[in-house]
CHARMM internal coordinates of N, CA and C (Angstrom, degrees):
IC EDIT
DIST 1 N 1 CA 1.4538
DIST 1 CA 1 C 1.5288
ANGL 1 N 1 CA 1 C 109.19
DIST 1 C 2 N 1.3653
ANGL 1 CA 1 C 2 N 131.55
DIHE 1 N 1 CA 1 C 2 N -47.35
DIST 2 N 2 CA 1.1458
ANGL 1 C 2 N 2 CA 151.78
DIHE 1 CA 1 C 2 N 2 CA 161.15
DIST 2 CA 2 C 1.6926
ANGL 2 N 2 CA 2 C 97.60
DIHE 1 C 2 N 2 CA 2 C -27.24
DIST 2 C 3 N 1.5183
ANGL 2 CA 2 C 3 N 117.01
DIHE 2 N 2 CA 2 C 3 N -76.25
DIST 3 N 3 CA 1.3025
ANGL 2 C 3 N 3 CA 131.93
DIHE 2 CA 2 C 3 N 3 CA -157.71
DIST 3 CA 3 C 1.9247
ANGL 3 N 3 CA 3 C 99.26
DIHE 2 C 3 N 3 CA 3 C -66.24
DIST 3 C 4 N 0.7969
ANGL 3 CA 3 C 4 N 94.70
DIHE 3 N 3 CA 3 C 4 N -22.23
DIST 4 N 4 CA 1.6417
ANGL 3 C 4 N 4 CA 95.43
DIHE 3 CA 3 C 4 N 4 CA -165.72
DIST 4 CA 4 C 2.2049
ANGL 4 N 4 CA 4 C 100.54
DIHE 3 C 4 N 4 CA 4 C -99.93
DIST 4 C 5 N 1.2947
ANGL 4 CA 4 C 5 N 97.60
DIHE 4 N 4 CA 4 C 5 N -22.58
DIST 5 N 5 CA 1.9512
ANGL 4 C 5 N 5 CA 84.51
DIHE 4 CA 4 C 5 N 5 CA 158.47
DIST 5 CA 5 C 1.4193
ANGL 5 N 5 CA 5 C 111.31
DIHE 4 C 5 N 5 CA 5 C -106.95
DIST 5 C 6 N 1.5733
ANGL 5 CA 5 C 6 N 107.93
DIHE 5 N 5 CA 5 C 6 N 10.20
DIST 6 N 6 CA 2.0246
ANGL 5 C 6 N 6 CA 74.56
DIHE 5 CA 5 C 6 N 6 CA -172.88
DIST 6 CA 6 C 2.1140
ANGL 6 N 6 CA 6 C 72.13
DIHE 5 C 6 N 6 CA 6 C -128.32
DIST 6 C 7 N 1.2672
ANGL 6 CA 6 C 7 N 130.67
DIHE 6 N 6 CA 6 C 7 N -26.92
DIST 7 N 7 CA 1.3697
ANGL 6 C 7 N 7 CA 102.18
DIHE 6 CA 6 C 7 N 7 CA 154.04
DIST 7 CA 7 C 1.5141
ANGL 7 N 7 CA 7 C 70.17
DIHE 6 C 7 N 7 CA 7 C 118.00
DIST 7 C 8 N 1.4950
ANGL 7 CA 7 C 8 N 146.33
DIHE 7 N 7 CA 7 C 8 N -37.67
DIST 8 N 8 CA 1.4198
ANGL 7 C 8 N 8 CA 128.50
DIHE 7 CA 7 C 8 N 8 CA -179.40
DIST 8 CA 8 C 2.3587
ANGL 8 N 8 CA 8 C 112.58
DIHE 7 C 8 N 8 CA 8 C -110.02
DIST 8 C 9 N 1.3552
ANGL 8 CA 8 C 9 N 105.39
DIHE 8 N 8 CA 8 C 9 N 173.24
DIST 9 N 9 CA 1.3410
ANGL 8 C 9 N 9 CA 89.91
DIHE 8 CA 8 C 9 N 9 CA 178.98
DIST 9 CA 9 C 1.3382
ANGL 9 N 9 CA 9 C 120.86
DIHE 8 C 9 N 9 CA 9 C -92.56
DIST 9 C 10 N 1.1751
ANGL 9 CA 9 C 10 N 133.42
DIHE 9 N 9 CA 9 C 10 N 145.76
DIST 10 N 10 CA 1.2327
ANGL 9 C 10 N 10 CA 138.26
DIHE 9 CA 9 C 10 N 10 CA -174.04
DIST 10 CA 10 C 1.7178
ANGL 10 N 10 CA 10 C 117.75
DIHE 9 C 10 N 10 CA 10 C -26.33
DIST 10 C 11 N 1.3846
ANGL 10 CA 10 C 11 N 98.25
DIHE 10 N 10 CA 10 C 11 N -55.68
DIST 11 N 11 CA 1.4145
ANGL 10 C 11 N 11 CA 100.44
DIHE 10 CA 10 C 11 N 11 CA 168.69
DIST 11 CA 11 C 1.9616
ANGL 11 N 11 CA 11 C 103.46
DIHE 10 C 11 N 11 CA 11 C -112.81
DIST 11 C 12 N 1.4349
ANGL 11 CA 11 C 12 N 110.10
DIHE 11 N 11 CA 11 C 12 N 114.18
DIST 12 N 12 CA 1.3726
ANGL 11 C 12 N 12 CA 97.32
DIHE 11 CA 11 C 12 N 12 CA -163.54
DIST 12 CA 12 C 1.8550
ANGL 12 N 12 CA 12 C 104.45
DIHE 11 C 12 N 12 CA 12 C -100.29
DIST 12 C 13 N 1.5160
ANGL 12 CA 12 C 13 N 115.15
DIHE 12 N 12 CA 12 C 13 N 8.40
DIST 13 N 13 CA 1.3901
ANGL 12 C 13 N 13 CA 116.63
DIHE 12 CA 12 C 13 N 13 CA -179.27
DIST 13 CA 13 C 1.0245
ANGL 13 N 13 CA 13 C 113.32
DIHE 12 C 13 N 13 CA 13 C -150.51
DIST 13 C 14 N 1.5207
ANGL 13 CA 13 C 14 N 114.71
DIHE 13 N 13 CA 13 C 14 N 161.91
DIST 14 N 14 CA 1.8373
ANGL 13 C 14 N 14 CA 147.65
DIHE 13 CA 13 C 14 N 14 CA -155.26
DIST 14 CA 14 C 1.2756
ANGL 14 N 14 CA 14 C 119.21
DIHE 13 C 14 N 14 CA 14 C 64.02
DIST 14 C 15 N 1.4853
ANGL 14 CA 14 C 15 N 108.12
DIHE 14 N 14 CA 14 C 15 N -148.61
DIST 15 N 15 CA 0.7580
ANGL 14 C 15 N 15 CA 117.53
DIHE 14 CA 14 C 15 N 15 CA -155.98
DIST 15 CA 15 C 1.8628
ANGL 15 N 15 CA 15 C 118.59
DIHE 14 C 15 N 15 CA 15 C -73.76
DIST 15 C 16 N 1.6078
ANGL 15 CA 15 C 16 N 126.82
DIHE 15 N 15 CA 15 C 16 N -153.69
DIST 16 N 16 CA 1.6440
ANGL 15 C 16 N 16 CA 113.96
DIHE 15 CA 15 C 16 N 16 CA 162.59
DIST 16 CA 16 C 1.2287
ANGL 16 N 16 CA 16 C 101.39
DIHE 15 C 16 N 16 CA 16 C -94.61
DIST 16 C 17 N 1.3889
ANGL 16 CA 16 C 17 N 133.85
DIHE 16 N 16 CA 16 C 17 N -22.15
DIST 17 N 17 CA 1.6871
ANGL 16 C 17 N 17 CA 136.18
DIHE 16 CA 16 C 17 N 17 CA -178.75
DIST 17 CA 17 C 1.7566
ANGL 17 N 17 CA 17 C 97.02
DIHE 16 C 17 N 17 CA 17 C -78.56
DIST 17 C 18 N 1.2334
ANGL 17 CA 17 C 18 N 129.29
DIHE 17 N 17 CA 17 C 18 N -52.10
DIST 18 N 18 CA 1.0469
ANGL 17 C 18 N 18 CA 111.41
DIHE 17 CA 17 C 18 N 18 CA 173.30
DIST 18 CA 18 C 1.4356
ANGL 18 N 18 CA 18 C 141.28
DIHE 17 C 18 N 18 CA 18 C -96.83
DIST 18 C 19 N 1.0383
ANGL 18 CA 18 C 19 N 102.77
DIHE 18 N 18 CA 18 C 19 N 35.58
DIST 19 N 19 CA 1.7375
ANGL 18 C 19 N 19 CA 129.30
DIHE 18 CA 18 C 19 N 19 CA 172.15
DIST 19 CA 19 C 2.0131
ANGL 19 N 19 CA 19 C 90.48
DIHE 18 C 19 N 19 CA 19 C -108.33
DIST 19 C 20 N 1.4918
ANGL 19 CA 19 C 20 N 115.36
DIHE 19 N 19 CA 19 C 20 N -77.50
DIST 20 N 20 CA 1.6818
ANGL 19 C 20 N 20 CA 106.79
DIHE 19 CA 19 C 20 N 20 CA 173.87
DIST 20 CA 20 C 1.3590
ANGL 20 N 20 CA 20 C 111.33
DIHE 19 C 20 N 20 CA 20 C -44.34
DIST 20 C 21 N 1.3910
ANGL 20 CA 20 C 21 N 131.75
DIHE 20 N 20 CA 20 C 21 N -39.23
DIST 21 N 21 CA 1.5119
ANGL 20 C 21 N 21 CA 118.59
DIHE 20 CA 20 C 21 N 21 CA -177.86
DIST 21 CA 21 C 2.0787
ANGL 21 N 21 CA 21 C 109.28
DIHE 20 C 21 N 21 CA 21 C -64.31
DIST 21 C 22 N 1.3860
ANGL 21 CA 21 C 22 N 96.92
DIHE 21 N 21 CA 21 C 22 N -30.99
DIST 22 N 22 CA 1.8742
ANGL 21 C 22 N 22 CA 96.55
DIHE 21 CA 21 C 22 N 22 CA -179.31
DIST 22 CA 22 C 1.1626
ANGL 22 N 22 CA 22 C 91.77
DIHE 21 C 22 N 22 CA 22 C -82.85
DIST 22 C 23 N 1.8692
ANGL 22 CA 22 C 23 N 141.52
DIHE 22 N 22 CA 22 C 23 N -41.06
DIST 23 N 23 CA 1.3215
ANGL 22 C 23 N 23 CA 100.20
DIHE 22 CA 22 C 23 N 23 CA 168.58
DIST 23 CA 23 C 1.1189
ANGL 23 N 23 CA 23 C 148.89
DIHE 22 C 23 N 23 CA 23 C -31.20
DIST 23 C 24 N 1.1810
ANGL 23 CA 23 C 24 N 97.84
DIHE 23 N 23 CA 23 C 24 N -51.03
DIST 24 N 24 CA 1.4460
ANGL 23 C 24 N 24 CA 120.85
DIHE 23 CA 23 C 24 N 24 CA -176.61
DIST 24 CA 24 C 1.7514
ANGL 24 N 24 CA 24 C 116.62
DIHE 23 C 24 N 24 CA 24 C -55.87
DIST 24 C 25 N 1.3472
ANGL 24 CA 24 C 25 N 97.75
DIHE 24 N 24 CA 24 C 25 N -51.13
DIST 25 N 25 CA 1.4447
ANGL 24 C 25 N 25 CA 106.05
DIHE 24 CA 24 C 25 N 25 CA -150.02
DIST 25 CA 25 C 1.8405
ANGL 25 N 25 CA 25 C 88.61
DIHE 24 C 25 N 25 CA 25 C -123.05
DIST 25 C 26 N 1.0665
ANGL 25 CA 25 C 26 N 168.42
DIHE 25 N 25 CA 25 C 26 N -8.46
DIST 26 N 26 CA 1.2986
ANGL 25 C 26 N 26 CA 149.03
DIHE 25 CA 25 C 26 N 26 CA -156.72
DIST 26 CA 26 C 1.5894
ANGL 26 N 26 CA 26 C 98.66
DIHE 25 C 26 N 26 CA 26 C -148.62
DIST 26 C 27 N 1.7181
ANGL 26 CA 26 C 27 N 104.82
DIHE 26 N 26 CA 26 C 27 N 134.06
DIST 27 N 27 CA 1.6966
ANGL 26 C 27 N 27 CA 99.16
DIHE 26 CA 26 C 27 N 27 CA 176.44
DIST 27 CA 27 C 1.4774
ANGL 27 N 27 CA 27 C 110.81
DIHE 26 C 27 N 27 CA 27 C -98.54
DIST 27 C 28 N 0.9765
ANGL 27 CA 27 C 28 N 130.77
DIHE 27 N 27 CA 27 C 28 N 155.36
DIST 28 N 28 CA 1.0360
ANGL 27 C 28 N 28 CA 147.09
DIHE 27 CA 27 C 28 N 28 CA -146.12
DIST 28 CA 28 C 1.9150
ANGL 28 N 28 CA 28 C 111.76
DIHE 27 C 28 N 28 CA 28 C -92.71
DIST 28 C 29 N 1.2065
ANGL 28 CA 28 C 29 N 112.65
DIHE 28 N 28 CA 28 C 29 N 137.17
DIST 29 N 29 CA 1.5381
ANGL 28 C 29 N 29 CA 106.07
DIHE 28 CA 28 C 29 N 29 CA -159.28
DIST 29 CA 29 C 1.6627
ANGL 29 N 29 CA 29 C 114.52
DIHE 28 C 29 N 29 CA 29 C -62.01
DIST 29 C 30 N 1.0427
ANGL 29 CA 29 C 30 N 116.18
DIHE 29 N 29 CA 29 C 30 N 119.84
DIST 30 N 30 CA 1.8179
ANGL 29 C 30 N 30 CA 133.99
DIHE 29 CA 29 C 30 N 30 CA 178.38
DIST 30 CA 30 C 1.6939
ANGL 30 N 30 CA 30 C 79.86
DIHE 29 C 30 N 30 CA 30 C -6.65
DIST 30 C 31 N 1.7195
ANGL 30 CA 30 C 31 N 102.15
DIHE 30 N 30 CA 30 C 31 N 147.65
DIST 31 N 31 CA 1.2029
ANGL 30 C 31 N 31 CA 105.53
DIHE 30 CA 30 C 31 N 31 CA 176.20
DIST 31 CA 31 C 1.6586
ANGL 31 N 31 CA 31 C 116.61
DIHE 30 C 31 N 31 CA 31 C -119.66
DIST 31 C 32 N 1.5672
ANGL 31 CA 31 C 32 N 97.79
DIHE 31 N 31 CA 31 C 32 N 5.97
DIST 32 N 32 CA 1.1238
ANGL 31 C 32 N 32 CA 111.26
DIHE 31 CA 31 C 32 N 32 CA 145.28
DIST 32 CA 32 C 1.7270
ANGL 32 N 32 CA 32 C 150.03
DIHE 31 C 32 N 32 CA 32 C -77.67
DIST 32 C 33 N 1.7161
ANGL 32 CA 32 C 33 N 87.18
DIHE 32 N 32 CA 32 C 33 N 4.59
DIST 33 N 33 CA 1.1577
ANGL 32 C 33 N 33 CA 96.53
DIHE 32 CA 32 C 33 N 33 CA -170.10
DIST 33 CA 33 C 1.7169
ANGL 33 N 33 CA 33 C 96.29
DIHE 32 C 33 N 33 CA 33 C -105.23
DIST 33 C 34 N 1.2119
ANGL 33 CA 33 C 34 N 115.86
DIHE 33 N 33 CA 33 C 34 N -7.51
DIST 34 N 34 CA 1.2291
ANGL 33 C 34 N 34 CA 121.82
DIHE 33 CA 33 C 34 N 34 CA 178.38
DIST 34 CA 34 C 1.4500
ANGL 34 N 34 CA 34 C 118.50
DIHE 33 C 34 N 34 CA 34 C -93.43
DIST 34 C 35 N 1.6604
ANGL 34 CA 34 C 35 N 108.53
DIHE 34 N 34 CA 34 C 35 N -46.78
DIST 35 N 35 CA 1.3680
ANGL 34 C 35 N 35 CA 110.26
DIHE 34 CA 34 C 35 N 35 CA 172.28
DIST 35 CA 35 C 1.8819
ANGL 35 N 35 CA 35 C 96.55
DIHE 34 C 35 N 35 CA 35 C -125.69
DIST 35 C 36 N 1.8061
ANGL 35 CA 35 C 36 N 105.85
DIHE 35 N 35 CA 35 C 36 N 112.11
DIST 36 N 36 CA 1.0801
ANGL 35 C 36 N 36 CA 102.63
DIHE 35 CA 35 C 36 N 36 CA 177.23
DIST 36 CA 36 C 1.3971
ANGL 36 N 36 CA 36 C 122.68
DIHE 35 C 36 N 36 CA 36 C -80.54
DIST 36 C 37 N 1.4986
ANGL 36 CA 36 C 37 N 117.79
DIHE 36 N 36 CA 36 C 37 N 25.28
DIST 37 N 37 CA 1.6485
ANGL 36 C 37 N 37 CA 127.99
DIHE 36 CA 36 C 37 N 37 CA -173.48
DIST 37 CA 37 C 1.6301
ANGL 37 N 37 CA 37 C 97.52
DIHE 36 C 37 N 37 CA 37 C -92.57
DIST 37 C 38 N 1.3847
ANGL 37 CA 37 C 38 N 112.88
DIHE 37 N 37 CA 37 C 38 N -30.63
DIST 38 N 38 CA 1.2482
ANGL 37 C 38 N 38 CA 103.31
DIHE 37 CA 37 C 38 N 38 CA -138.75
DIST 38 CA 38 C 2.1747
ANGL 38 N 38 CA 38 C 89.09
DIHE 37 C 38 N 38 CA 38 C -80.09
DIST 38 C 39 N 1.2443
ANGL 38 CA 38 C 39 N 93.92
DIHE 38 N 38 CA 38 C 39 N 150.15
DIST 39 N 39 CA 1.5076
ANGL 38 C 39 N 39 CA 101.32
DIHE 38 CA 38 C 39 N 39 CA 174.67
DIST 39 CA 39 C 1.6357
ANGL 39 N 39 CA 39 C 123.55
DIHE 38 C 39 N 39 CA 39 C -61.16
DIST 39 C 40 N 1.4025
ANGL 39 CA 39 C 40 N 114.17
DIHE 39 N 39 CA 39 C 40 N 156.51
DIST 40 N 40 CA 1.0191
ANGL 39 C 40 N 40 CA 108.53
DIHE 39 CA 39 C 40 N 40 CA 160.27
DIST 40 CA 40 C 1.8579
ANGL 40 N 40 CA 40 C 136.56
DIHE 39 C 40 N 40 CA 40 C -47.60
DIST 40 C 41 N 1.1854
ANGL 40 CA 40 C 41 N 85.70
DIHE 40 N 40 CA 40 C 41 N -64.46
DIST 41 N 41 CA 1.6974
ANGL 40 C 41 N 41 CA 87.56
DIHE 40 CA 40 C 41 N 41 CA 176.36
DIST 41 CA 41 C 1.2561
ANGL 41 N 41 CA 41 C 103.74
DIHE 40 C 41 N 41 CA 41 C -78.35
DIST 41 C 42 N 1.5095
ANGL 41 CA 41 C 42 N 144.91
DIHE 41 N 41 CA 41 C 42 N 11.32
DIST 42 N 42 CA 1.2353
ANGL 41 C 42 N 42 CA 117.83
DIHE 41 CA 41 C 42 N 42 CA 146.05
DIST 42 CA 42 C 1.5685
ANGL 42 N 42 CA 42 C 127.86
DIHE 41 C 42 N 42 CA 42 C -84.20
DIST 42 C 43 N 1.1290
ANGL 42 CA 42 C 43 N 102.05
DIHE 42 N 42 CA 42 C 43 N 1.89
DIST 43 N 43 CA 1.8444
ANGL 42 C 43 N 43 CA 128.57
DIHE 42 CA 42 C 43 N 43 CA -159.62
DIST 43 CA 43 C 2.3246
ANGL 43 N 43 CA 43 C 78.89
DIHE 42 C 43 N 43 CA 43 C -97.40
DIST 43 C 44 N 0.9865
ANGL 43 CA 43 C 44 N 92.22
DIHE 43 N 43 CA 43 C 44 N -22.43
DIST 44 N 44 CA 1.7734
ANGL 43 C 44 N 44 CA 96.84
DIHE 43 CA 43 C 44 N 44 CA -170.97
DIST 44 CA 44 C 1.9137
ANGL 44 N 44 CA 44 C 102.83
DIHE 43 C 44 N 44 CA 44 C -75.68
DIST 44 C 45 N 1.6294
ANGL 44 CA 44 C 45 N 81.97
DIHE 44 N 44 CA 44 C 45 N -63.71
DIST 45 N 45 CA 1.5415
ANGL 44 C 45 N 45 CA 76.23
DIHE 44 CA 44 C 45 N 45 CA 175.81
DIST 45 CA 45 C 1.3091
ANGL 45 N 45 CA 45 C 129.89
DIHE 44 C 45 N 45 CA 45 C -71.63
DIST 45 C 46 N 1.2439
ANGL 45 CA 45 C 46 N 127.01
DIHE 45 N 45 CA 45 C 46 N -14.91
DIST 46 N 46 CA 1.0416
ANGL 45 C 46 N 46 CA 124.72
DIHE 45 CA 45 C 46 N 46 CA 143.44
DIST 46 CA 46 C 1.5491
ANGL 46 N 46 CA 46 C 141.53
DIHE 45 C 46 N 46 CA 46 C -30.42
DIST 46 C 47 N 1.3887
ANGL 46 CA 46 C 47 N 91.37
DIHE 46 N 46 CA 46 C 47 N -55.12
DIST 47 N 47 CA 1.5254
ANGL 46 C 47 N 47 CA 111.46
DIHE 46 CA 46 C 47 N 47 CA 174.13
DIST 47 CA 47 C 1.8689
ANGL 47 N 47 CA 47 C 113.07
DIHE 46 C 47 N 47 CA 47 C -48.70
DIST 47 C 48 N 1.5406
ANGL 47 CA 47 C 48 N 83.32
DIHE 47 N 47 CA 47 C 48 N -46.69
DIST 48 N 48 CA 1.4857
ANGL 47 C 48 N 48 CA 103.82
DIHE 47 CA 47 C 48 N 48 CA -162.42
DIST 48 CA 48 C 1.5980
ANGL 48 N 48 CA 48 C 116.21
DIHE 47 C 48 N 48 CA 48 C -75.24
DIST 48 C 49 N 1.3634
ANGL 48 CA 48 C 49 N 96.67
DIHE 48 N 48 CA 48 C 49 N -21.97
DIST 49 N 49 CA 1.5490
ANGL 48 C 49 N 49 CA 102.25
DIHE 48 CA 48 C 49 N 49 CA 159.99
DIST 49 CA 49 C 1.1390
ANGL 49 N 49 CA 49 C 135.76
DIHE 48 C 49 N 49 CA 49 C -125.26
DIST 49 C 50 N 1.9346
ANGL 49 CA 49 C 50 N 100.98
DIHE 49 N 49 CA 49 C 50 N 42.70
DIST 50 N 50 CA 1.1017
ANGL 49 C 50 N 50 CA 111.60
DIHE 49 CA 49 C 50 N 50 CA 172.85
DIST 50 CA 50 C 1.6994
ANGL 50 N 50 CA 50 C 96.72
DIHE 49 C 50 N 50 CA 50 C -131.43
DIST 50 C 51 N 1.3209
ANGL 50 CA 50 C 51 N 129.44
DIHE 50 N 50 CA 50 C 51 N 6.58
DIST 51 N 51 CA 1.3750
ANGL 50 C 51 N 51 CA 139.99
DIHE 50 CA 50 C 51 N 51 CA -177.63
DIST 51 CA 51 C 1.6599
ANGL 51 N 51 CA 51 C 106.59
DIHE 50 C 51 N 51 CA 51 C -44.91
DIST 51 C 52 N 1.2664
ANGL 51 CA 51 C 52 N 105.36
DIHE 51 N 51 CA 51 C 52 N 143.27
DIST 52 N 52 CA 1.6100
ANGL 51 C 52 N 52 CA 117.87
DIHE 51 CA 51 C 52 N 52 CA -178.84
DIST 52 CA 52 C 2.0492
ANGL 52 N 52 CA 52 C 89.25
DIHE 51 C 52 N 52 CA 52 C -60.14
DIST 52 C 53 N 1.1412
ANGL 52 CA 52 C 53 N 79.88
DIHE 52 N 52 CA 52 C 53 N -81.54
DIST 53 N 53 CA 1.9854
ANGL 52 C 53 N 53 CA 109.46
DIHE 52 CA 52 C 53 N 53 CA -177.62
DIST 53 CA 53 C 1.5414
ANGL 53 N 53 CA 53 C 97.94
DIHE 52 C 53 N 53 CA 53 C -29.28
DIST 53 C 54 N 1.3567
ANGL 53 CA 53 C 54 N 120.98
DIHE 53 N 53 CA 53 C 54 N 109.25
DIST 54 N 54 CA 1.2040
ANGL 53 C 54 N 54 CA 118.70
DIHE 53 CA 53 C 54 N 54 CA 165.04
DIST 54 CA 54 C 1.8220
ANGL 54 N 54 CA 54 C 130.45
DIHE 53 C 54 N 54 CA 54 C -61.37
DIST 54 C 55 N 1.9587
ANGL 54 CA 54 C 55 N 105.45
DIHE 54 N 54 CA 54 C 55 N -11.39
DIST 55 N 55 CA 1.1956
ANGL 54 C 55 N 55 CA 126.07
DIHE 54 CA 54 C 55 N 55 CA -164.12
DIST 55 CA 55 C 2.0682
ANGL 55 N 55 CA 55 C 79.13
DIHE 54 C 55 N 55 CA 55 C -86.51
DIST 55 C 56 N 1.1943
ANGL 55 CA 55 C 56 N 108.30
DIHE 55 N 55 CA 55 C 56 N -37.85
DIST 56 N 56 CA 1.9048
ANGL 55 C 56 N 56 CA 113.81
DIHE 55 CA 55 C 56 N 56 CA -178.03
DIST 56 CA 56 C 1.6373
ANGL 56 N 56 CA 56 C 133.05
DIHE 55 C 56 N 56 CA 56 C -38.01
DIST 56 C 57 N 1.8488
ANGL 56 CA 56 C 57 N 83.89
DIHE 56 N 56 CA 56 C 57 N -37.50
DIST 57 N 57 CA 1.5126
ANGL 56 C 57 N 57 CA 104.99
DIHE 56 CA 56 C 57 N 57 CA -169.68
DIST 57 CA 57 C 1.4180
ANGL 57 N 57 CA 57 C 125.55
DIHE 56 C 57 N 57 CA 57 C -82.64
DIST 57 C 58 N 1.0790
ANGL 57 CA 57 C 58 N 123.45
DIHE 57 N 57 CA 57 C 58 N 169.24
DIST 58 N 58 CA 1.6950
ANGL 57 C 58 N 58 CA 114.04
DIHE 57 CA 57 C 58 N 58 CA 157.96
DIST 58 CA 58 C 1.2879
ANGL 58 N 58 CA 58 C 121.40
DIHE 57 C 58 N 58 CA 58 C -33.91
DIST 58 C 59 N 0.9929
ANGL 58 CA 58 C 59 N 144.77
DIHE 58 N 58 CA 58 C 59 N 156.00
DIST 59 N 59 CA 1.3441
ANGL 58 C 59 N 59 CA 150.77
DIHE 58 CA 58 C 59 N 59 CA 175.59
DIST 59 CA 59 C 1.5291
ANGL 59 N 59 CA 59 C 116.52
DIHE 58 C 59 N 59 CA 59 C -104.25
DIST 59 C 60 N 1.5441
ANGL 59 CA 59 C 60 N 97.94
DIHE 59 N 59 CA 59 C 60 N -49.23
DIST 60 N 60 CA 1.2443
ANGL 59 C 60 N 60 CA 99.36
DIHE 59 CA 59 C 60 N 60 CA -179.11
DIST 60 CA 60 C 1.6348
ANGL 60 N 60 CA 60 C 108.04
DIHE 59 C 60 N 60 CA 60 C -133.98
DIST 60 C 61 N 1.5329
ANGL 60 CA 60 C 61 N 126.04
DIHE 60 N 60 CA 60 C 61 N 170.77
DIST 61 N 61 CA 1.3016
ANGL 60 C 61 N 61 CA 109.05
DIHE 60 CA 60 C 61 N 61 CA 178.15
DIST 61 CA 61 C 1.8493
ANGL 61 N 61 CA 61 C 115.00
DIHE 60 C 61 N 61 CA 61 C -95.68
DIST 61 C 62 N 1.3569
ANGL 61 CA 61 C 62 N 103.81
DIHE 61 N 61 CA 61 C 62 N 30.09
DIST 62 N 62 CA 1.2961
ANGL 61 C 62 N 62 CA 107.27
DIHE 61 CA 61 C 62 N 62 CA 175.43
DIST 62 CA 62 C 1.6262
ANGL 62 N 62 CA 62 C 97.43
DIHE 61 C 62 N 62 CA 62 C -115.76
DIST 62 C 63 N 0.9571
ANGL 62 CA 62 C 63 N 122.42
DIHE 62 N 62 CA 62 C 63 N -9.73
DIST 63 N 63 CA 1.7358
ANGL 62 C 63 N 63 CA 119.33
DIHE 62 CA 62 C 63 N 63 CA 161.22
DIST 63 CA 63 C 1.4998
ANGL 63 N 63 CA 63 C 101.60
DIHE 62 C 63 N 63 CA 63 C -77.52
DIST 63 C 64 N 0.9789
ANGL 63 CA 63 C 64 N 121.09
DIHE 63 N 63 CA 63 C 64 N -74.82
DIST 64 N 64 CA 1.3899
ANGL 63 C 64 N 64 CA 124.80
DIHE 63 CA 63 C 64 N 64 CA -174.47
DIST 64 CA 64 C 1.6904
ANGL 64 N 64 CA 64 C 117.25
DIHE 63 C 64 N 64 CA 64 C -44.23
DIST 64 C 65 N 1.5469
ANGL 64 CA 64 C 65 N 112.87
DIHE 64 N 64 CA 64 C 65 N -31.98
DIST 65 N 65 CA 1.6480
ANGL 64 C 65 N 65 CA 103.46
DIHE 64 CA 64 C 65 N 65 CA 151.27
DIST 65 CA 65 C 1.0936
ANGL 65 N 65 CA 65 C 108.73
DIHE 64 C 65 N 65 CA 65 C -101.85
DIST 65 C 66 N 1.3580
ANGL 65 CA 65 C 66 N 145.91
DIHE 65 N 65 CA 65 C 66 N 40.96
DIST 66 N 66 CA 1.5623
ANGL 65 C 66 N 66 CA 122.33
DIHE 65 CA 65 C 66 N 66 CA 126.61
DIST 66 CA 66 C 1.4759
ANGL 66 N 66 CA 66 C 129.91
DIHE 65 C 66 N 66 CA 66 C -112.10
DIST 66 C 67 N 2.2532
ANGL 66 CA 66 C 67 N 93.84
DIHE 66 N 66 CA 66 C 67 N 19.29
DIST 67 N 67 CA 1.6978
ANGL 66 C 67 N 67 CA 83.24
DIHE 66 CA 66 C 67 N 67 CA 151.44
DIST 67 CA 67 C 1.3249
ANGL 67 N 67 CA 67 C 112.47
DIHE 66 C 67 N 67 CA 67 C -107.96
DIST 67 C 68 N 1.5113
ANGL 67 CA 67 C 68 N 107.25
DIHE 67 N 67 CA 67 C 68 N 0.01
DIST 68 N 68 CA 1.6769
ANGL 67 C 68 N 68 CA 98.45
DIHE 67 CA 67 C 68 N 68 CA 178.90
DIST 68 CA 68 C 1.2920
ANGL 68 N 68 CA 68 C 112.29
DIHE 67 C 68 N 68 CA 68 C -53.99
DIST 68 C 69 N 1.9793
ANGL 68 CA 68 C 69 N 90.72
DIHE 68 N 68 CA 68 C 69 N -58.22
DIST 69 N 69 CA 1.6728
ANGL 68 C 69 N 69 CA 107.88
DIHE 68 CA 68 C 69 N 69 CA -177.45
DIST 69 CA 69 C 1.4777
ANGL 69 N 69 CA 69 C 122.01
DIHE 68 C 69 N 69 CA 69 C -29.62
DIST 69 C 70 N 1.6165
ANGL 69 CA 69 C 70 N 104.19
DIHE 69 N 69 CA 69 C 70 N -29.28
DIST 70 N 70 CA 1.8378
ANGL 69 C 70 N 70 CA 98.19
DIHE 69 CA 69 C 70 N 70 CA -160.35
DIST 70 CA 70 C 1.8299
ANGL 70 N 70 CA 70 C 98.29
DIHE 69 C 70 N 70 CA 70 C -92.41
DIST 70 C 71 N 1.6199
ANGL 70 CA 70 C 71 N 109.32
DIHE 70 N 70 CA 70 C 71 N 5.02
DIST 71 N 71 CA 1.4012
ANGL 70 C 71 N 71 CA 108.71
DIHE 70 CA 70 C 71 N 71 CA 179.85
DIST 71 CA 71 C 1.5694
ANGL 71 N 71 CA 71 C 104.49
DIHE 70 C 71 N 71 CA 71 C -74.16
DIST 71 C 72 N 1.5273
ANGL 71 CA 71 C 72 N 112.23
DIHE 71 N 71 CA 71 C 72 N -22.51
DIST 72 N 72 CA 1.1587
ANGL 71 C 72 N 72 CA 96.11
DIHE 71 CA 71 C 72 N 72 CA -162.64
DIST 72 CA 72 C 1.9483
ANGL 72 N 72 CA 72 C 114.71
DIHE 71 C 72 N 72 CA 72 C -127.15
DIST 72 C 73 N 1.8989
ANGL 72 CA 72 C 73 N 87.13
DIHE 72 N 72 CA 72 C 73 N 42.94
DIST 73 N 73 CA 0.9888
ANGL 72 C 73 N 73 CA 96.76
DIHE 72 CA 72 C 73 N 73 CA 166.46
DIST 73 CA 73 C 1.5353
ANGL 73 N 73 CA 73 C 127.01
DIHE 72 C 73 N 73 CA 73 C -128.30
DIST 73 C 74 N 1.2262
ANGL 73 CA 73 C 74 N 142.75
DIHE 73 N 73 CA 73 C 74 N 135.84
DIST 74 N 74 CA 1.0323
ANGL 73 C 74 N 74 CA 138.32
DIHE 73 CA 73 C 74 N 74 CA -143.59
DIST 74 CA 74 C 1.3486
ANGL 74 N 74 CA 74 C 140.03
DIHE 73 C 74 N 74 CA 74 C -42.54
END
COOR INIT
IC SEED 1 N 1 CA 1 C
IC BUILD
């Protein structure tokens, strides 16, 4: 989701150990700074489902579409 609004991948260099090691451990550069269209609170959920802390993330994928949903309400 990341790769597809800001147009590159979250971690876009080295090696496969050090792409899983920045999974793990490094967040990924504001993705507003890449695509300045993209909204605030989508720059949120983003965040939120890109959290180290697995306790951080969505839980389920019916949370995660009902904050999209509220992006695209008035």
């Amino acid at each position: 989701f990341y790769h597809a609004m800001t147009g590159i991948p979250p971690v876009p260099e080295g090696t496969a150990a050090r792409k899983l090691q920045s999974h793990h451990q490094e967040m990924p550069r504001d993705p507003s700074e890449l695509n300045p269209e993209i909204p605030g609170a989508m720059v949120t959920i983003l965040s939120r489902m890109m959290a180290k802390k697995p306790t951080d993330r969505y839980q389920t994928a019916e949370e995660l579409a009902n904050d999209l949903h509220l992006l695209q309400m008035p």
